[in-house]
C-alpha positions as CSV (number, residue, x, y, z in Angstrom):
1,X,0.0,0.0,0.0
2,X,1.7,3.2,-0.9
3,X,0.6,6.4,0.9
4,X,-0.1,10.1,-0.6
5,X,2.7,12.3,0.8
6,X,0.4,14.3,3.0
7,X,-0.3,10.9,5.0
8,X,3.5,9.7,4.6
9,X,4.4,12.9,6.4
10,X,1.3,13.3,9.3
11,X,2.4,9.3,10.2
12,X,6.1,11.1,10.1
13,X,5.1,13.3,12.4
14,X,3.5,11.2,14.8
15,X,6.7,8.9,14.8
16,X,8.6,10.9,17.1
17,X,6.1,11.9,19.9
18,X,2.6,12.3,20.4
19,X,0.7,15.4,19.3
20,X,-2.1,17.7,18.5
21,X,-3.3,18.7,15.7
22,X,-1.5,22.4,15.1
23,X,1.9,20.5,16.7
24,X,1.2,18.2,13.1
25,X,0.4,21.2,10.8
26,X,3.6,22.6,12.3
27,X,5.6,19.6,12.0
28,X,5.1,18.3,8.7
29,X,5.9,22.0,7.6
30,X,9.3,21.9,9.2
31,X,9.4,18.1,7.7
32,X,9.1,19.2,4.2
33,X,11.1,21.6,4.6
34,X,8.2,24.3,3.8
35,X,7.0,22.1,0.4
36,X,4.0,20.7,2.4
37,X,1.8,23.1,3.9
38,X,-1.4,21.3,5.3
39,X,-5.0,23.1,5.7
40,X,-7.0,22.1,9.0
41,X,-9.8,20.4,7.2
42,X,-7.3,18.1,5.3
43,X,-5.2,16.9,8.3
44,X,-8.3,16.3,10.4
45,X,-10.2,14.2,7.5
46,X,-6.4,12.1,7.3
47,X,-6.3,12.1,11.2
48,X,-9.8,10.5,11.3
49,X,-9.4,8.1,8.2
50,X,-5.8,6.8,10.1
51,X,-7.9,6.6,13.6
52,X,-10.4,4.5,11.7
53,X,-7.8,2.5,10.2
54,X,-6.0,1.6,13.2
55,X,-3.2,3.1,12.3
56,X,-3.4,6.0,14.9
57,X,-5.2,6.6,18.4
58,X,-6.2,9.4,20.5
59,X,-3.1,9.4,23.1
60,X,-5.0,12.1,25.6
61,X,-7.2,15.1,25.2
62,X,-7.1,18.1,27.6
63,X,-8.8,21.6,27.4
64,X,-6.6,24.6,26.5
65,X,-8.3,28.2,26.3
66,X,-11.1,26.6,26.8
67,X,-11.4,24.6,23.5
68,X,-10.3,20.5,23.2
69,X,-7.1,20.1,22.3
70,X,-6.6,16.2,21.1
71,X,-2.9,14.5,20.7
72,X,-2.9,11.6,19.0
73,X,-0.3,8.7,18.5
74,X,1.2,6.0,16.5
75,X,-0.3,2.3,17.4
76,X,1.7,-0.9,16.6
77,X,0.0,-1.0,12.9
78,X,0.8,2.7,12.4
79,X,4.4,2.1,12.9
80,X,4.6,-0.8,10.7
81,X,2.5,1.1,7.8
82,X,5.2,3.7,8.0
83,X,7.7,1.5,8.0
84,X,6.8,-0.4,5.2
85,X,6.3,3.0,3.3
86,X,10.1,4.1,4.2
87,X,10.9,1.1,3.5
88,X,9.5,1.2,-0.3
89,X,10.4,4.6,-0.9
90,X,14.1,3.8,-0.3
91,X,14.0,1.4,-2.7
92,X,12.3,3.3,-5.2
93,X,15.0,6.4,-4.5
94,X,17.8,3.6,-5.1
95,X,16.5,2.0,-8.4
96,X,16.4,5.7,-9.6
97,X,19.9,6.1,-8.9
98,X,21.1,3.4,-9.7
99,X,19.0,4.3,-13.3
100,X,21.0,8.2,-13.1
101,X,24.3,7.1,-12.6
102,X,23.4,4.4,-15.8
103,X,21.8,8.0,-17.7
104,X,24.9,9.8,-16.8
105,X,27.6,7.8,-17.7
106,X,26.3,7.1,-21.2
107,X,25.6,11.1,-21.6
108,X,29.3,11.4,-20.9
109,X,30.9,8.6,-23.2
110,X,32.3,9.8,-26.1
111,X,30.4,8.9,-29.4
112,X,31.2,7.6,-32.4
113,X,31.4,9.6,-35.4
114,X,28.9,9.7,-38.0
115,X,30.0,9.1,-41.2
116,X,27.7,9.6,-44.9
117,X,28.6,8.4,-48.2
């Protein structure tokens, strides 16, 4: 099963701690490196479709300001799902190197002259 970046990222995220929602938004911003900016409404629909899945859990809830603030976490299938998906991806980023250096070193061989009659 191969993940949309957006979910690759959010299950990212999650790897290294629990969190709430903002905490994610925030986090898979500094992940990308600013490539991947998610709106609210899109990280909460993947939050729910992951809880539903399995693949995530509501770690604790407690009320900031008022308002609910929810942390979530990895569970056991979570971590294997984004492992499997590093695991692909390094693969994938390997055969394409392997394919570049290949591209490379035939761009740079010299080639043989073309001769008419």
């Amino acid at each position: 099963m191969s993940l949309r970046e957006p979910t690759f990222l959010i299950l990212t995220a999650l790897a290294a701690e629990p969190q709430h929602g903002y905490s994610v938004l925030e986090d898979v911003r500094r992940i990308s490196e600013d490539r991947v900016r998610l709106q609210a409404g899109t990280l909460y629909g993947i939050l729910e479709r992951l809880r539903g899945d399995g693949f995530i859990e509501v770690d604790r809830e407690e009320v900031v300001a008022s308002r609910l603030r929810r942390y979530y976490r990895l569970t056991t299938p979570g971590l294997d799902l984004l492992s499997a998906e590093t695991d692909r991806l390094h693969r994938n980023a390997a055969a394409a190197d392997r394919r570049l250096r290949q591209a490379r070193l035939k761009a740079e061989a010299p080639r043989p002259a073309v001769t008419t009659r």
